[in-house]
Structures are given as C-alpha cells and as structure tokens.
C-alpha positions, 0 to 999 in steps of 0.5 A: 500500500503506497502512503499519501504524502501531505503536501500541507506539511512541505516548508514550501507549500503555499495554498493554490489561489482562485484565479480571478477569471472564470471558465467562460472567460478563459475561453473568450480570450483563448478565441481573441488570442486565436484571432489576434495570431491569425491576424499577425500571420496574415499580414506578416512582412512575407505574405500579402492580403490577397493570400488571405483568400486563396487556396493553394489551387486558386495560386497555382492557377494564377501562376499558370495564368501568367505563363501563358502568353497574351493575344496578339492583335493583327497590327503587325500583319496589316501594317505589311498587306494594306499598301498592297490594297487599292480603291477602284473607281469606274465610269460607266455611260448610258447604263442604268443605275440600280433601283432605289430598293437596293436590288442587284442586277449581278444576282445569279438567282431569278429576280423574284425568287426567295434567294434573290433578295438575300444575295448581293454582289458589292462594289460594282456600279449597279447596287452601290450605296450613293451611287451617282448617275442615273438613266443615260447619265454617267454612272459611278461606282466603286470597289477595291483590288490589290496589286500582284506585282511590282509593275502595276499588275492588279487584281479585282472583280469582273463585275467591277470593271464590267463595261467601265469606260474609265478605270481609276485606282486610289493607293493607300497613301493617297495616290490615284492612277489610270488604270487599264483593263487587260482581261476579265472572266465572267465565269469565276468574276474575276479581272485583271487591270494594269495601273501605270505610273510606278513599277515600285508598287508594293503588292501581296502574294496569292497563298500556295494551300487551301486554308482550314476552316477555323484559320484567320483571315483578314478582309482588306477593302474599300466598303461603301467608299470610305477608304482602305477599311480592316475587318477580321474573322474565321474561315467558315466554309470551303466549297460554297456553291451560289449557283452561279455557274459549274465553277463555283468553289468559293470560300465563305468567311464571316469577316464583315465585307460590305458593298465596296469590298468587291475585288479586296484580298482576304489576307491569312495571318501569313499575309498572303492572299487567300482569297478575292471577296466577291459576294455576300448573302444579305437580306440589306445589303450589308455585313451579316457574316456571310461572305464568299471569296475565290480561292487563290487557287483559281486566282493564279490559274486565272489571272496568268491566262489574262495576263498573257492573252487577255482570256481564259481558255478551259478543257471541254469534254462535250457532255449534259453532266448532272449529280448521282442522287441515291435514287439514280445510284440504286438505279444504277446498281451503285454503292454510292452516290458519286461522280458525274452522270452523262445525261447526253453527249455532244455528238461532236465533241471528245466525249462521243468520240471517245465512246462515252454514251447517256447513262454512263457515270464518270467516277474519275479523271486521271486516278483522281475521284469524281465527287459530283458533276461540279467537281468533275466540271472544275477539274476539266475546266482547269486544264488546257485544251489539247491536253490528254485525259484517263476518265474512268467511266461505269458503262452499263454497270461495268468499269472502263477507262476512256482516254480522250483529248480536250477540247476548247470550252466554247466562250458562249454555249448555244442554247438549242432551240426549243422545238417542243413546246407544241408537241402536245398539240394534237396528241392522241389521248395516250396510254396511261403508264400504271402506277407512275400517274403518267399517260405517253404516246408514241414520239412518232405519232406526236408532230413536232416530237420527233421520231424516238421516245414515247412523249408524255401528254398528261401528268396526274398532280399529285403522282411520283411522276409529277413529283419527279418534274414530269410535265406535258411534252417531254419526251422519255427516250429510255426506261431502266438503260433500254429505248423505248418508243411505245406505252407497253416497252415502257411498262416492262422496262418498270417490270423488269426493274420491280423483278429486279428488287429495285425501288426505283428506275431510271428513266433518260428524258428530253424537255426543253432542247435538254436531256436529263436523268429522273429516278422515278420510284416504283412500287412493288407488287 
C-alpha cells in the first residue's frame, strides 16, 4: 500500500489561489488570442492580403495564368498587306443605275425568287450605296483590288470593271492612277487591270494551300467608299456553291465585307492572299457574316491566262453532266452516290468520240475521284485544251477507262432551240403508264416530237411522276438503260426493274432542247 504524502506539511507549500477569471472567460480570450495570431500571420512582412483568400489551387492557377502568353492583335500583319490594297473607281455611260430598293442586277438567282433578295454582289456600279448617275447619265461606282506585282499588275472583280469606260485606282497613301483593263472572266468574276505610273508598287502574294476552316483571315477593302477599311474573322466554309455557274468553289468567311469590298484580298495571318471577296448573302445589303471569296487557287490559274492573252481558255469534254442522287445510284446498281452522270453527249465533241454514251457515270479523271458533276466540271475546266485525259467511266454497270483529248470550252454555249413546246398539240389521248400517274404516246405519232421516245401528254398532280418534274411534252427516250418508243416497252422496262428488287428506275428524258436523268420510284407488287 503506497502512503499519501501531505503536501500541507512541505516548508514550501503555499495554498493554490482562485484565479480571478472564470471558465467562460478563459475561453473568450483563448478565441481573441486565436484571432489576434491569425491576424499577425496574415499580414506578416512575407505574405500579402490577397493570400488571405486563396487556396493553394486558386495560386497555382494564377501562376499558370501568367505563363501563358497574351493575344496578339493583327497590327503587325496589316501594317505589311494594306499598301498592297487599292480603291477602284469606274465610269460607266448610258447604263442604268440600280433601283432605289437596293436590288442587284449581278444576282445569279431569278429576280423574284426567295434567294434573290438575300444575295448581293458589292462594289460594282449597279447596287452601290450613293451611287451617282442615273438613266443615260454617267454612272459611278466603286470597289477595291490589290496589286500582284511590282509593275502595276492588279487584281479585282469582273463585275467591277464590267463595261467601265474609265478605270481609276486610289493607293493607300493617297495616290490615284489610270488604270487599264487587260482581261476579265465572267465565269469565276474575276479581272485583271494594269495601273501605270510606278513599277515600285508594293503588292501581296496569292497563298500556295487551301486554308482550314477555323484559320484567320483578314478582309482588306474599300466598303461603301470610305477608304482602305480592316475587318477580321474565321474561315467558315470551303466549297460554297451560289449557283452561279459549274465553277463555283468559293470560300465563305464571316469577316464583315460590305458593298465596296468587291475585288479586296482576304489576307491569312501569313499575309498572303487567300482569297478575292466577291459576294455576300444579305437580306440589306450589308455585313451579316456571310461572305464568299475565290480561292487563290483559281486566282493564279486565272489571272496568268489574262495576263498573257487577255482570256481564259478551259478543257471541254462535250457532255449534259448532272449529280448521282441515291435514287439514280440504286438505279444504277451503285454503292454510292458519286461522280458525274452523262445525261447526253455532244455528238461532236471528245466525249462521243471517245465512246462515252447517256447513262454512263464518270467516277474519275486521271486516278483522281469524281465527287459530283461540279467537281468533275472544275477539274476539266482547269486544264488546257489539247491536253490528254484517263476518265474512268461505269458503262452499263461495268468499269472502263476512256482516254480522250480536250477540247476548247466554247466562250458562249448555244442554247438549242426549243422545238417542243407544241408537241402536245394534237396528241392522241395516250396510254396511261400504271402506277407512275403518267399517260405517253408514241414520239412518232406526236408532230413536232420527233421520231424516238414515247412523249408524255398528261401528268396526274399529285403522282411520283409529277413529283419527279414530269410535265406535258417531254419526251422519255429510255426506261431502266433500254429505248423505248411505245406505252407497253415502257411498262416492262418498270417490270423488269420491280423483278429486279429495285425501288426505283431510271428513266433518260428530253424537255426543253435538254436531256436529263429522273429516278422515278416504283412500287412493288
């Protein structure tokens, strides 16, 4: 058993005293003491009071923040390009100005249509804001370009200096010239024009590689006349068709570009030329973010023809070319929908020559694939005449090569005449074709018709065949690739095709003076 010591007993030992402070107040000034040395950390000499709010994270974050690098601006890159840059000013006599709504006569859409009013062309003399001049008077407009080389050379719209009797070019230091025109291009819009006074003209280069949609580009101009005008954007899209003919390959950009910028560069952020503005979509006329340049590409191919003989000469084949659709392909027994199907051949041209006939669809040009009829039609029209060609061709359902010389793109096609606009006069009542709500009579019986086909003489509304633009007078010259010149071979070409299990069936048709293809659905049973 351990004795308990009496500590009363000690010398030393004094009782303990009763503190003054209570528990309670104890623990308040344990609280302030706390607050007090939290206070001194947080503004001790090595810390600041923005520390007092941040994590860890949030400090790793700013650092990281300050390590990256701070956006450029585009100062540098104009401040190369835009001397390159010039305002182009015409006179044209005894044209009409454009209406007081605002309308385009440059439009490639048919006035009145729901794409007419949402395309301008900007910059030429009719439709340009202000424009001066009016019937029989002087008409005034303006545009913009950019020099190519140092002796003057320059590039610009077409539809600029379209008819211009007089031609004027304003630099960006001020400085205006005489210019002369020495070739356009009405096919892709695009013109050539010499000012003279200088051979020390500072100029921009046309890009080598086709830009990605997502780069920068610079749109450099002359928008409404206010002088030389920078807007950036992005490249939006490639291969834009506006209907405007079989070479359209423009480049859509949302760099504003207003009226006044027809003709001006679109820089890349290498300063080099990716494109020539040359039209927008707009229900006002100004910017909306859509606009269309022409790629450098055809520029160089272009504008090296102009120079050296003041026009431009295309390949030709000599065919009606049209799109494969999925129908047509299932007709055709295709996998896919590609290349360029052959509606008719001119009878003197390479093409007949060669051997290639309707119906047959050219997949590829010298080993290179044939997407569509307009890629097919880009592709020969950028090569020369005379040159030799390897077309790959599928000719009732088998693969062929065909090689064959180019011909000279005439520089104005003829349209044939249409003789069959009365070809429905006089027909007998026909024999009406089950099925396709449709009713055709032999070619021959039919005057003005001609002696092959079977001509339609009446269309149900509301059937497949009207669906497909049957009308009254066309003239159906094969069913299924097999000719046909009575009712009952029409019929059993759709049979032989519904014996076959194909939804549809092909049918080569003449309207108009044209030939074309129609995939007309068939139903089984």
């Amino acid at each position: 058993m351990t004795d308990r010591i009496d500590l009363s007993n000690l010398p030393s030992y004094r009782p303990p005293r009763r503190s003054v402070f209570s528990a309670r107040k104890l623990a308040l000034m344990a609280s302030v003491v706390a607050g007090l040395g939290a206070a001194v950390y947080g503004f001790s000499p090595s810390t600041s009071p923005a520390d007092l709010f941040s994590s860890p994270a949030h400090a790793q974050v700013n650092n990281e923040v300050r390590k990256v690098e701070r956006p450029i601006g585009f100062a540098d890159i104009v401040e190369r390009v835009k001397p390159s840059v010039i305002s182009v000013k015409v006179n044209i006599k005894e044209k009409t100005a454009s209406n007081d709504d605002g309308d385009d006569s440059s439009s490639p859409f048919q006035p009145g249509s729901p794409m007419e009013r949402f395309f301008r062309r900007f910059g030429g003399p009719d439709g340009f804001p202000g424009l001066k001049g009016g019937r029989g008077r002087v008409v005034q407009g303006q545009g913009s370009g950019f020099f190519i080389s140092a002796d003057g050379y320059a590039v610009t719209n077409n539809h600029v200096v379209d008819g211009a009797d007089k031609v004027e070019v304003t630099t960006d230091d001020g400085k205006t010239y005489t210019a002369k025109v020495i070739g356009t291009d009405q096919r892709t819009d695009l013109a050539l024009i010499k000012v003279e006074g200088s051979s020390n003209f500072p100029f921009a280069k046309l890009a080598d590689g086709k830009p990605r949609i997502g780069d920068w580009v610079l749109a450099v101009g002359n928008p409404f006349g206010l002088g030389g005008t920078v807007t950036a954007g992005i490249v939006s899209a490639s291969g834009r068709d506006l209907g405007n003919g079989p070479y359209d390959d423009f480049i859509q950009i949302d760099a504003p570009v207003n009226k006044g910028n027809s003709g001006g560069p679109a820089f890349n952020t290498d300063g080099e030329v990716m494109g020539v503005n040359t039209a927008i979509y707009s229900p006002s006329g100004g910017s909306v973010g859509i606009a269309f340049s022409i790629p450098a590409n055809t520029v160089k191919s272009v504008v090296a023809q102009l120079k050296e003989k003041g026009s431009v000469s295309r390949g030709w084949i000599g065919v009606q070319i049209q799109p494969v659709t999925s129908d047509i392909a299932d007709s055709l027994g295709m996998k896919k929908a590609e290349g360029a199907l052959v509606a008719e051949p001119q009878a003197s041209g390479p093409a007949a020559k060669a051997g290639i006939e309707s119906g047959d669809v050219i997949t590829a040009v010298n080993g290179e694939t044939v997407k569509d009829a307009r890629e097919l039609a880009r592709t020969i029209g950028g090569m020369a005449p005379g040159a030799s060609v390897k077309l790959n061709v599928l000719h009732k359902g088998q693969d062929k090569v065909v090689n064959l010389t180019l011909g000279q793109l005439p520089n104005a096609v003829e349209a044939k005449a249409d003789t069959d606009n009365d070809s429905g006069k006089g027909a007998s009542k026909g024999t009406d074709v089950p099925k396709l709500g449709m009713t055709v009579a032999p070619a021959n019986s039919v005057a003005g018709a001609g002696k092959e086909g079977v001509v339609v003489t009446e269309v149900d509304p509301k059937s497949a065949a009207a669906e497909r633009g049957f009308k009254e007078g066309d003239v159906i010259l094969e069913v299924g690739g097999k000719s046909v010149a009575t009712a009952g071979e029409v019929r059993d070409a759709i049979n032989a095709a519904r014996t076959d299990n194909k939804n549809s069936v092909l049918m080569r048709v003449k309207s108009g003076g044209q030939s074309r293809f129609v995939a007309v659905p068939i139903a089984k049973g």
